[in-house]
C-alpha positions as CSV (number, residue, x, y, z in Angstrom):
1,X,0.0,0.0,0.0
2,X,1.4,3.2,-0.7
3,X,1.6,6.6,1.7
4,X,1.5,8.8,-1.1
5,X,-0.5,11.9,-0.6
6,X,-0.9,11.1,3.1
7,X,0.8,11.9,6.3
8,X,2.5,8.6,7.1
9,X,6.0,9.4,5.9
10,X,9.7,9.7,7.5
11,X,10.8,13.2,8.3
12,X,13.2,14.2,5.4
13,X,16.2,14.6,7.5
14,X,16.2,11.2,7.5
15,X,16.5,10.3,4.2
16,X,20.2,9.9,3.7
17,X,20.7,8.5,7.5
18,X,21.7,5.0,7.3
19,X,22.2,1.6,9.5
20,X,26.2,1.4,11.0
21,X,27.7,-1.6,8.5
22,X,29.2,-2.4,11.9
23,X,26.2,-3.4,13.1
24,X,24.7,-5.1,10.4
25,X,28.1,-7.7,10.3
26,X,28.1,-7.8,14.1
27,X,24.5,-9.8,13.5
28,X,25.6,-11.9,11.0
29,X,28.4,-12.9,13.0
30,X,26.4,-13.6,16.0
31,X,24.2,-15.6,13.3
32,X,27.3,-17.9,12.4
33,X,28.0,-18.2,16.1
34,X,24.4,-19.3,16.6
35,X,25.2,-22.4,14.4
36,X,27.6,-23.8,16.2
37,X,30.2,-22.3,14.2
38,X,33.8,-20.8,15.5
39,X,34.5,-17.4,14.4
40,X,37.7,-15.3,15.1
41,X,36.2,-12.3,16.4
42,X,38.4,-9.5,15.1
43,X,35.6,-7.2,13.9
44,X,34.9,-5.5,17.0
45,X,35.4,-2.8,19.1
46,X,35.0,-3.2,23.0
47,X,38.1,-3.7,25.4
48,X,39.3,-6.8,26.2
49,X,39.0,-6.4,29.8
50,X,35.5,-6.1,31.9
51,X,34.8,-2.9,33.7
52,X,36.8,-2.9,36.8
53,X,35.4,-4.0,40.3
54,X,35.3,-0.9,42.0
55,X,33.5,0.8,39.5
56,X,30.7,-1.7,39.2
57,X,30.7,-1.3,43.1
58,X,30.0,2.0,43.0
59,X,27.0,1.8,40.8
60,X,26.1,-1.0,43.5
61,X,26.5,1.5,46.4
62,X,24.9,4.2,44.8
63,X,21.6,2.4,44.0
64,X,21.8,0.8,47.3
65,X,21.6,4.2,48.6
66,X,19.2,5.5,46.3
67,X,21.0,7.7,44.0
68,X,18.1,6.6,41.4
69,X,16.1,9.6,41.7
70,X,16.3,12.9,39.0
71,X,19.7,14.6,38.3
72,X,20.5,17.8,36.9
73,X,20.3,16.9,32.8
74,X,23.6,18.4,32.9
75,X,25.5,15.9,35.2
76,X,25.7,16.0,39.1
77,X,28.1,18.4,40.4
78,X,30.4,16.1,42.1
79,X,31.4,14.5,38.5
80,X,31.7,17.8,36.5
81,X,33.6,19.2,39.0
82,X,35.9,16.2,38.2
83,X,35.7,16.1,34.6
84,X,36.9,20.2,34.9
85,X,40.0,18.7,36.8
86,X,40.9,16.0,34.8
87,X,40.2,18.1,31.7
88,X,42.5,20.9,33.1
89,X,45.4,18.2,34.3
90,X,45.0,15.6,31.5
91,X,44.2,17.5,28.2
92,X,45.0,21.2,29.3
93,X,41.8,22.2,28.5
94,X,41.0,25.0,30.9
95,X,37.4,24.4,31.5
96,X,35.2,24.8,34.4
97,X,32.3,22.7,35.8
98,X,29.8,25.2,34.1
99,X,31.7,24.2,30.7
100,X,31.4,20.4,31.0
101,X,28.1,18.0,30.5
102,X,27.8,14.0,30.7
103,X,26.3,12.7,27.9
104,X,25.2,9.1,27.3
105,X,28.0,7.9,25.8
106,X,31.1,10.0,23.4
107,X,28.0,8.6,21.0
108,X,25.2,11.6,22.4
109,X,28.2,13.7,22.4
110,X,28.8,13.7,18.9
111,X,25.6,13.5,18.2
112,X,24.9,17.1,20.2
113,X,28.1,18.5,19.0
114,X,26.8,18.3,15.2
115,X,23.6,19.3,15.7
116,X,24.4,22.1,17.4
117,X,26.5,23.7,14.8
118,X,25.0,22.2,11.6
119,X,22.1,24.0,9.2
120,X,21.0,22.1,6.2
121,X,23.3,23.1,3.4
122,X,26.4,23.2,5.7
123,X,29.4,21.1,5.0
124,X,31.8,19.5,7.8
125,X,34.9,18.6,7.0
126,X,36.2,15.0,8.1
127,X,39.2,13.3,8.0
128,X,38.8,10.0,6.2
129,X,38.8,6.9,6.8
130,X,36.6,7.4,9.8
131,X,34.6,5.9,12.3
132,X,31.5,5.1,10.0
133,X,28.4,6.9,12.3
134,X,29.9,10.1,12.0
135,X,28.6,11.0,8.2
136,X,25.6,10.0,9.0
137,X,25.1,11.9,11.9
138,X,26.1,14.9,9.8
139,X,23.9,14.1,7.4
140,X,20.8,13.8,9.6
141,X,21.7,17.9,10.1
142,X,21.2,17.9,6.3
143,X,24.0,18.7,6.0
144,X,27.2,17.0,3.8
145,X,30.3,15.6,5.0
146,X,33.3,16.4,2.8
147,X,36.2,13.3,3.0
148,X,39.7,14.8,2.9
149,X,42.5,12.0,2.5
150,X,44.4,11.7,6.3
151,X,47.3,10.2,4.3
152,X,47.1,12.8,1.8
153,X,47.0,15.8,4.1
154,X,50.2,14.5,6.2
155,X,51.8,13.9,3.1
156,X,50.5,17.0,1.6
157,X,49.9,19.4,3.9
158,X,47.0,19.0,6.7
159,X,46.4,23.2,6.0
160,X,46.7,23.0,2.1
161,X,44.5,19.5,2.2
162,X,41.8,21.8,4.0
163,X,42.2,24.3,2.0
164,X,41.4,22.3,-0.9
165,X,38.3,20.5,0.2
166,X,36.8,23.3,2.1
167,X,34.1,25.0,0.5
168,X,31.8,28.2,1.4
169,X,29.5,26.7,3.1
170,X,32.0,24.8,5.3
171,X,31.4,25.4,8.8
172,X,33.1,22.7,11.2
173,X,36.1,20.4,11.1
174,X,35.4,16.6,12.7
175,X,38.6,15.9,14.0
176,X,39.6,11.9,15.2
177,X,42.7,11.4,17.2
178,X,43.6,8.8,17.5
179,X,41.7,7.2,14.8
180,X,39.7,4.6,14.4
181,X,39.8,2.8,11.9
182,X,43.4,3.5,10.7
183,X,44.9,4.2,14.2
184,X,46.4,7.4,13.2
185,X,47.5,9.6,16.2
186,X,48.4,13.3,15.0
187,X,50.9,15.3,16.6
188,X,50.7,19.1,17.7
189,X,52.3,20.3,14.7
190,X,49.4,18.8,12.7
191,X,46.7,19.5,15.7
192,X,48.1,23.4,15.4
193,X,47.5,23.3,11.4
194,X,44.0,22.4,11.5
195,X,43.6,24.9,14.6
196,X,45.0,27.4,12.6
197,X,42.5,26.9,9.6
198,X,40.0,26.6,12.1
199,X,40.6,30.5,13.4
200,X,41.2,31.4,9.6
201,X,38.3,30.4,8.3
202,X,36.0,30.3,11.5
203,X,35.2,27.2,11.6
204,X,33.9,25.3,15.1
205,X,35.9,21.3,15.4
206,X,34.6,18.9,16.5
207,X,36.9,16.6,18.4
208,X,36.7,13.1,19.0
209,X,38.9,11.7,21.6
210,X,37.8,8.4,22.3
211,X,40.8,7.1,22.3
212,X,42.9,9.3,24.5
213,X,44.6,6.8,26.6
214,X,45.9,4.5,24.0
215,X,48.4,6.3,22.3
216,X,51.7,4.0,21.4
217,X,53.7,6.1,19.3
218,X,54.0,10.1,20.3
219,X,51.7,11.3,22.8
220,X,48.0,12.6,22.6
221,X,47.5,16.0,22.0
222,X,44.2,17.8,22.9
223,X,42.9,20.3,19.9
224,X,41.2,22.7,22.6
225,X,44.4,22.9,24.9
226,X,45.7,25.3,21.9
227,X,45.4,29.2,21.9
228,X,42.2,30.4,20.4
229,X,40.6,27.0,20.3
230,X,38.7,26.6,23.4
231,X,36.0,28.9,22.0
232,X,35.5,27.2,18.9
233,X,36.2,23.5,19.8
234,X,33.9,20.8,21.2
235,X,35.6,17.9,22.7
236,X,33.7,14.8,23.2
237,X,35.2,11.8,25.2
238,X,33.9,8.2,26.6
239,X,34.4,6.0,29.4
240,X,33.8,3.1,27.0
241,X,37.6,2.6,26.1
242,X,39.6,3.6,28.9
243,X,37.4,1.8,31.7
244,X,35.7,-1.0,29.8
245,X,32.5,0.7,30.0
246,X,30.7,0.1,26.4
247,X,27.8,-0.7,28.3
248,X,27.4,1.9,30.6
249,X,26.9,5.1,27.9
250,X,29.0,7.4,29.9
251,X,30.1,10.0,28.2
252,X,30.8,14.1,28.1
253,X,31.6,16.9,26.2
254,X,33.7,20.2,27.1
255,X,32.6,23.7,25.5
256,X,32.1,27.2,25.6
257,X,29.1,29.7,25.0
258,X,26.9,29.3,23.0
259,X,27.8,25.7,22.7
260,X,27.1,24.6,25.6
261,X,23.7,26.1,25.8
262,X,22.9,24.3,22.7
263,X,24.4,20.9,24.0
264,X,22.6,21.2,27.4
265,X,19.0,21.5,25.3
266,X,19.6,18.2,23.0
267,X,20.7,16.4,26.2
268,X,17.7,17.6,28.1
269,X,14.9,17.1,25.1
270,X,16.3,13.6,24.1
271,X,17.8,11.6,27.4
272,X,17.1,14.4,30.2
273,X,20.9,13.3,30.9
274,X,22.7,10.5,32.3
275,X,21.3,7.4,34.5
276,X,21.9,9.2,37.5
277,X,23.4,5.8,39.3
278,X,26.0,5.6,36.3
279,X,26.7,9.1,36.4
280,X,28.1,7.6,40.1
281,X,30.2,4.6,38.6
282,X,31.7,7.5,36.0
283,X,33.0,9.4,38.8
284,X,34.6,6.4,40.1
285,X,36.1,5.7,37.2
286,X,37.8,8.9,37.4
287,X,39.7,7.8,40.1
288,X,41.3,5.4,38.4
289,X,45.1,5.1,39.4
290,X,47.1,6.4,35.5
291,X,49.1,3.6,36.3
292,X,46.2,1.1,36.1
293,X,45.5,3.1,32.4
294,X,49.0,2.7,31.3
295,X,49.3,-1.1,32.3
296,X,46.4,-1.9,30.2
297,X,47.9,0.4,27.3
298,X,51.2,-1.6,27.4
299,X,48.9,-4.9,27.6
300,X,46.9,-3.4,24.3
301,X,50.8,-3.1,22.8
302,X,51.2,-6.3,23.1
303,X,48.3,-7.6,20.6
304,X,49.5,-4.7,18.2
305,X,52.6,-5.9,17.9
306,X,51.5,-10.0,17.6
307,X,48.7,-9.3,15.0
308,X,50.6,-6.9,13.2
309,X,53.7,-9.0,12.7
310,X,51.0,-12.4,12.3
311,X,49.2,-9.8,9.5
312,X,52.8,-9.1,8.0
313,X,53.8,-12.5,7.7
314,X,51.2,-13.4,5.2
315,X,51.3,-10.7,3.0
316,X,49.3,-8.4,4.8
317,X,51.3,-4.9,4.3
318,X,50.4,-3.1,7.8
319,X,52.2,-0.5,9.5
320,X,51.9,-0.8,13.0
321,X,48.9,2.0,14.2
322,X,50.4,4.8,16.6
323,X,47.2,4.5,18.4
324,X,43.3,3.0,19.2
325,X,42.8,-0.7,19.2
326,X,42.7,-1.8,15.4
327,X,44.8,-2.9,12.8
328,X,43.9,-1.7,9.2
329,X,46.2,-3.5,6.3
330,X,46.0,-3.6,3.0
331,X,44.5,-6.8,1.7
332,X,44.5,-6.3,-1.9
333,X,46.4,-9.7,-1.7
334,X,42.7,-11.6,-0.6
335,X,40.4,-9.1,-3.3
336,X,40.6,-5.6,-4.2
337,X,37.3,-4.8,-3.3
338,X,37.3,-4.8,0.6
339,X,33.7,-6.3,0.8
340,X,34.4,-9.5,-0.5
341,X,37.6,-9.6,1.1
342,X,36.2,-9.7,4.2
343,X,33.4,-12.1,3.0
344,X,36.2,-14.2,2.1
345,X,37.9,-14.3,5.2
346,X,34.8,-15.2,7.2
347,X,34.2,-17.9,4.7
348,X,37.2,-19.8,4.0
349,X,39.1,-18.9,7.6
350,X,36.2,-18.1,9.7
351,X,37.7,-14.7,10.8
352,X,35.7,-11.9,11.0
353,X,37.0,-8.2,9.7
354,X,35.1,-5.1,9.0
355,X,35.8,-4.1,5.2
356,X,37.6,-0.8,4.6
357,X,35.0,0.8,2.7
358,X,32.7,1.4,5.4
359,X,35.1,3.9,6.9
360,X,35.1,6.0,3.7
361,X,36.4,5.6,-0.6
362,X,40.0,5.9,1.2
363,X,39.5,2.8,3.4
364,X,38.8,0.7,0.1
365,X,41.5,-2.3,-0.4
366,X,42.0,-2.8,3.4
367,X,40.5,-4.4,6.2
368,X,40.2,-4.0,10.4
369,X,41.2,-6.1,12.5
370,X,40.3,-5.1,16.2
371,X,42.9,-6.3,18.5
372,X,41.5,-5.5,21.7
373,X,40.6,-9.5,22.6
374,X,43.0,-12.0,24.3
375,X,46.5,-13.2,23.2
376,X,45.2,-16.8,22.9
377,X,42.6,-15.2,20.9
378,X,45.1,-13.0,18.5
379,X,47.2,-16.5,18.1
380,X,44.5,-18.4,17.2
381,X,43.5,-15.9,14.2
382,X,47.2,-15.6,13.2
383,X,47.3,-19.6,12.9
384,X,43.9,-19.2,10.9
385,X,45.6,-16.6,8.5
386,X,48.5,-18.9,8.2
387,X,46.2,-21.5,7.5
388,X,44.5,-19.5,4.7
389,X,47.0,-17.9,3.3
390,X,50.4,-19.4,3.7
């Protein structure tokens, strides 16, 4: 039966908004499972460690003592007053309680940060390959993501590969360190070129920083710690990665007026904020000794370095990734086209890969391999590749 002429249709926004690829091979992984069938599970992207006991004791203590009522949409004070500390200590982002709110998830983050800056017709520029939600959360602004090259702009230039791609109606910069999928971490030279096309042009960026604690190569380098930048950046982090928290949504975001105004409405009209006993397990997080972060991080460069010399060993070009949890060769060597290369691998070796493609037209010809599972686990796909490869 058809709608036309009547009422019962999508709003248009919607049109070009998607389903995450992710998600639709995460299901038919789980259907192969479901079989009875063995998959190497290299496709994902949670830690490899469950969220740590005190912080699932604190969510514990909290609803024991009935912290289950409303919370300010914004975050309770106690945690924003610790996110402003560990912003100022961590990232050298001088922000204050009233400039910080916890989101459900980096995800709602994001998700505020475009829509708070986009009008249909706008463009955002974004580094590519990238983590595959983003263009459609800019396009559900109406508005279009332009992909510039990462490999091309630190070959080229990161300000002349802006320059290039930017347009008039360009208004933000989506900006990924470290990266997922690739793994790329930039460095403050490169973090003060895109600032300083930012202020040139004045454009707002949007800065993703997931992945803040794994950084193997260099160091991580916060966007909005630079000169100028605070006013026109929004940061958005996670507890997912850090604290094994995928399952919690915790997340935040740190801005200025009259970002934060904006942010604190889309927070308050879609979740009215943060479960407010999970807001208490986030705090606790925060407490996290760094030396518990950087034993983990040493214990996630440990399955770099064995799937990356496993994926080498076959034929697998890969350079080892300065950051994040994932491998991304090239594996021209299976198929050219990274779809059926990674249909092919779950087929014939039973390994499962997300295909390059999804992340963007410069992903095409590689795969990634998420490496945040257990050594025995790693080993066990490396013998499979072995296996299938030679």
């Amino acid at each position: 039966m058809s709608n036309k002429g009547t009422g019962l249709r999508l709003a248009k926004r919607l049109d070009e908004v998607g389903f995450s690829d992710i998600v639709q091979i995460r299901n038919k992984v789980m259907a192969i499972r479901a079989s009875g069938e063995t998959v190497h599970m290299l496709h994902g992207g949670e830690p490899y460690f469950e969220t740590p006991e005190p912080i699932k004791y604190s969510a514990i203590k909290a609803l024991v003592e009935n912290h289950t009522h409303y919370a300010p949409s914004s975050g309770i004070s106690m945690l924003r007053l610790a996110l402003s500390a560990k912003l100022i200590v961590k990232n050298k982002i001088m922000a204050t309680p009233a400039q910080v709110i916890a989101t459900v998830g980096g995800s709602q983050a994001l998700y505020a940060a475009f829509q708070s800056v986009l009008d249909p017709g706008d463009d955002a520029l974004v580094f590519s390959p990238y983590w595959t939600p983003i263009a459609d959360l800019i396009r559900g602004c109406q508005a279009r993501p332009l992909l510039l090259p990462t490999a091309t702009a630190r070959r080229n230039g990161i300000g002349a590969t802006l320059a290039q791609f930017a347009t008039p109606n360009t208004r933000c910069i989506y900006y990924n360190t470290p990266q997922n999928p690739s793994g790329v971490v930039f460095t403050k030279a490169e973090a003060e070129e895109v600032a300083a096309f930012a202020i040139e042009r004045d454009l707002v960026v949007v800065a993703d920083e997931a992945y803040e604690d794994l950084v193997y190569e260099g160091e991580h380098f916060s966007i909005a710690s630079l000169p100028g930048m605070a006013e026109r950046t929004i940061t958005c982090f996670t507890f997912s990665k850090s604290y094994g928290m995928t399952g919690w949504r915790g997340g935040y975001a740190v801005a200025g007026e009259p970002f934060m105004t904006a942010l604190r409405k889309i927070v308050l009209y879609s979740t009215n904020g943060v479960p407010t006993f999970v807001q208490h397990a986030m705090l606790q997080a925060l407490h996290t000794p760094e030396a518990e972060i950087d034993a983990r991080r040493e214990e996630y460069r440990k399955r770099r370095d064995l799937l990356v010399a496993g994926l080498n060993s076959v034929g697998l070009d890969c350079e080892a990734p300065a950051g994040a949890f994932y491998a991304f060769p090239n594996v021209e060597k299976i198929n050219k086209i990274s779809r059926t290369a990674a249909e092919t691998l779950l087929e014939k070796a039973h390994i499962a890969t997300i295909p390059g493609s999804v992340f963007g037209a410069q992903g095409e010809g590689h795969l990634r391999f998420g490496y945040a599972i257990s050594i025995p686990e790693i080993e066990a796909c490396v013998d499979a590749l072995k296996a299938f490869l030679g």
